[in-house]
C-alpha positions in Angstrom: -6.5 -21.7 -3.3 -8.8 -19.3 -5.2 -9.9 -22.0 -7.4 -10.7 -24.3 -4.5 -12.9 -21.8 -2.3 -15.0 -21.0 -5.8 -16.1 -24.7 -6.2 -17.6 -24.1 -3.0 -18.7 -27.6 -1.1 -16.7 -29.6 -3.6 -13.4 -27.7 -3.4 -13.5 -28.1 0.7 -14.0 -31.8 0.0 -11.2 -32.1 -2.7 -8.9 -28.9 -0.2 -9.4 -31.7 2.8 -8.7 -34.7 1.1 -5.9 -33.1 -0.9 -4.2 -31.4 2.2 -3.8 -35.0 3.9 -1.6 -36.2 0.9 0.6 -33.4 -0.2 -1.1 -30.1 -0.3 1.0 -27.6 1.8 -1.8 -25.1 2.7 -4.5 -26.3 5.5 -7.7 -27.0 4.7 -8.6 -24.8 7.7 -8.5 -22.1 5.3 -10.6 -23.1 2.6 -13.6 -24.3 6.0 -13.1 -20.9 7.8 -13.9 -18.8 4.5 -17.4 -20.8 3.8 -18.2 -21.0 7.1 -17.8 -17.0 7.3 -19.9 -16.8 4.6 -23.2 -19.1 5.7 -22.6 -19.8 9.4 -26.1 -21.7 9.4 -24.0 -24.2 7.4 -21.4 -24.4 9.0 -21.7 -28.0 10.9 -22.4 -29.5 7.5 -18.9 -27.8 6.1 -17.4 -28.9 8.6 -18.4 -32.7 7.9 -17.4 -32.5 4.4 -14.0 -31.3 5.3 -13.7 -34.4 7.8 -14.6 -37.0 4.8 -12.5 -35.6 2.5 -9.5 -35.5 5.0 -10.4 -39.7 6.3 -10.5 -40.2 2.3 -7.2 -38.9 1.7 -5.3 -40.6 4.7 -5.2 -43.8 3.3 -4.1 -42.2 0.0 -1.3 -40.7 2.0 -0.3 -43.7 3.1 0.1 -45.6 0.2 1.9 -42.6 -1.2 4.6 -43.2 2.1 4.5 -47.1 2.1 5.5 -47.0 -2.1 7.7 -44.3 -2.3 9.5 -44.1 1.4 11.0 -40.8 2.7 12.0 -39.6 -0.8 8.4 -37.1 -0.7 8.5 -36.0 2.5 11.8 -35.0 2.3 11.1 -33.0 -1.1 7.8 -31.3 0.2 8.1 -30.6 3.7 10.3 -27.9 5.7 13.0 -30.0 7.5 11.6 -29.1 11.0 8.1 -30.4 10.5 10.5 -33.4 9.0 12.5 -34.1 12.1 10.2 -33.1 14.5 7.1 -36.3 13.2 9.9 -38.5 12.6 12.3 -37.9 15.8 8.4 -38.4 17.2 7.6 -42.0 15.9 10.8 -42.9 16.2 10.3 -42.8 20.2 6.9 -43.1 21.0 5.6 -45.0 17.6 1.8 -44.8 17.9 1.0 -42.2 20.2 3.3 -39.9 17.7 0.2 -40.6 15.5 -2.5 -39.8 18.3 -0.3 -36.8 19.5 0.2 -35.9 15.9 -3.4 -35.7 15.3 -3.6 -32.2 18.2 -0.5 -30.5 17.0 0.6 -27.9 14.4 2.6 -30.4 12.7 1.1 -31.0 9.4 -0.7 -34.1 9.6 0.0 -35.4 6.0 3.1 -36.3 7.2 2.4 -38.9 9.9 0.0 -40.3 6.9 2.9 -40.5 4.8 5.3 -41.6 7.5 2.9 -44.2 8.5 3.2 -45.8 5.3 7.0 -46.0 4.9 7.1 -47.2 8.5 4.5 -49.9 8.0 2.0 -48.8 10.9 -1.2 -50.1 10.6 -3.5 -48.1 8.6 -6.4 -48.9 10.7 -4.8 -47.5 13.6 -3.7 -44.3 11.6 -7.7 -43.8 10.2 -8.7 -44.4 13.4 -6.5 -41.7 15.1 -7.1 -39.1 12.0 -10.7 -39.7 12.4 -10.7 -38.7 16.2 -8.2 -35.3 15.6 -9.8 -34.2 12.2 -13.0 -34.2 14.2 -12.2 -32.4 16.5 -10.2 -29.4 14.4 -13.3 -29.3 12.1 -16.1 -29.4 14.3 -14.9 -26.9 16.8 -14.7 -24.5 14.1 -18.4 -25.7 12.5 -19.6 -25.5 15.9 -18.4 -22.0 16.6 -19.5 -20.3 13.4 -22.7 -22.2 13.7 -23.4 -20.8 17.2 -21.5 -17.6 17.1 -21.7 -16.6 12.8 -19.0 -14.4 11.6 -18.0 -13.1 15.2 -16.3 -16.8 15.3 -13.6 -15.6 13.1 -11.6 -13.6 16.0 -12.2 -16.6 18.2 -11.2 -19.9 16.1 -7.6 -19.5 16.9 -7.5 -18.9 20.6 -10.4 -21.6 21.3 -9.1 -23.6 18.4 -5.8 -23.8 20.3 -6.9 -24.2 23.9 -9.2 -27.4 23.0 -6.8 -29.5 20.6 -3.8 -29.2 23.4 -6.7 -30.1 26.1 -8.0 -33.4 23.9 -4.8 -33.9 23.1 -3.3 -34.2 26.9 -6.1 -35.9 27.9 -6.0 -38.7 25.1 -2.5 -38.7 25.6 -2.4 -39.2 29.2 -5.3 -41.7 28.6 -3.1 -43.9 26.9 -0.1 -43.4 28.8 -2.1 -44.9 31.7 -3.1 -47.8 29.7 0.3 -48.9 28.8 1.5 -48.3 32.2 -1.2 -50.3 33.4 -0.3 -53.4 30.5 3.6 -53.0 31.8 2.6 -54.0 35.7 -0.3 -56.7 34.6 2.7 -58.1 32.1 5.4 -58.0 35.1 2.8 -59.2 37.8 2.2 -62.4 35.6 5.8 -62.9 35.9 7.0 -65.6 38.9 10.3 -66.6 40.0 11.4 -70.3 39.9 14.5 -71.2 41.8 16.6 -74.0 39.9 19.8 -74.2 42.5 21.7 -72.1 44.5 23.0 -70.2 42.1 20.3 -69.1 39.8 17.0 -68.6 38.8 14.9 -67.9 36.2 11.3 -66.5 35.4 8.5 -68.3 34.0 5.2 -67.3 32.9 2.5 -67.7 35.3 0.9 -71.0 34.2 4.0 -72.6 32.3 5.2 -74.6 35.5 
């Protein structure tokens, strides 16, 4: 961790990418000290950290999609385990997007994304929009506030990934709510006799 913070720029980079494959310690840590230490830099930390971590997702999930379960089950406490994969199990790929706002370490919806086969693009896409928002809040904080930011980054930190995070969520609970009834609307009943019927497609008759 020492080693990392020395290199500076290039050990955030290689911290971020690093912690979205295996690396058990957050690459929170490695952004918060730098940006303590040159707050006018701060938004530019921040963006390295957010490269590093999209370059490493896809490493991740080639990591899940070769090796299965076996590496999350050997690096990761069984509650973070359970807890992402009793997740996807229900709600598949808005455990990703949820995934993205929560405490659970991220690396392992990378990795679980590749042993379940989800679509990389999606997972990029989704670790794109909740990187950005862990490791801008914090650039844009020390930027604005300096070192002072340091007693805030927790309680603000908190407060705005559970806000995105409902609000994404809810966003695209609506959506498939809205695909169910459109599905189910295009959905008309044909009567074949008296005693039954079936459903056809709108458009099939």
């Amino acid at each position: 961790m020492d080693f990392l913070r020395n290199l500076g720029d290039i050990g955030l980079f290689i911290h971020a990418m690093i912690d979205a494959i295996i690396f058990p310690i957050p690459a929170l840590f490695s952004q918060l000290s730098l940006s303590a230490l040159s707050p006018d830099r701060a938004i530019w930390l921040a963006t390295i950290g957010f490269v590093g971590c999209l370059i490493g997702t896809p490493i991740g999930y080639g990591i899940g999609k070769a090796s299965g379960h076996l590496v999350l089950t050997k690096i990761m406490k069984k509650k973070w385990y359970d807890s992402a994969t009793a997740l996807f199990t229900k709600h598949g790929e808005a455990a990703i997007l949820v995934g993205a706002f929560t405490p659970i370490p991220f690396k392992i919806f990378t990795i679980l994304s590749g042993c379940m086969n989800y679509p990389l693009w999606k997972l990029i896409s989704y670790a794109a929009l909740g990187r950005a928002v862990k490791f801008y809040t914090v650039g844009v904080l020390f930027y604005v506030y300096g070192r002072a930011a340091e007693n805030m980054v927790d309680s603000v930190l908190t407060i705005i990934l559970l806000s995105v995070g409902a609000l994404i969520g809810g966003i695209w609970l609506t959506v498939r709510l809205i695909k169910k009834r459109r599905n189910k609307r295009s959905e008309v009943p044909v009567v074949k006799g008296p005693k039954d019927s079936i459903y056809v497609t709108a458009g099939e008759e």
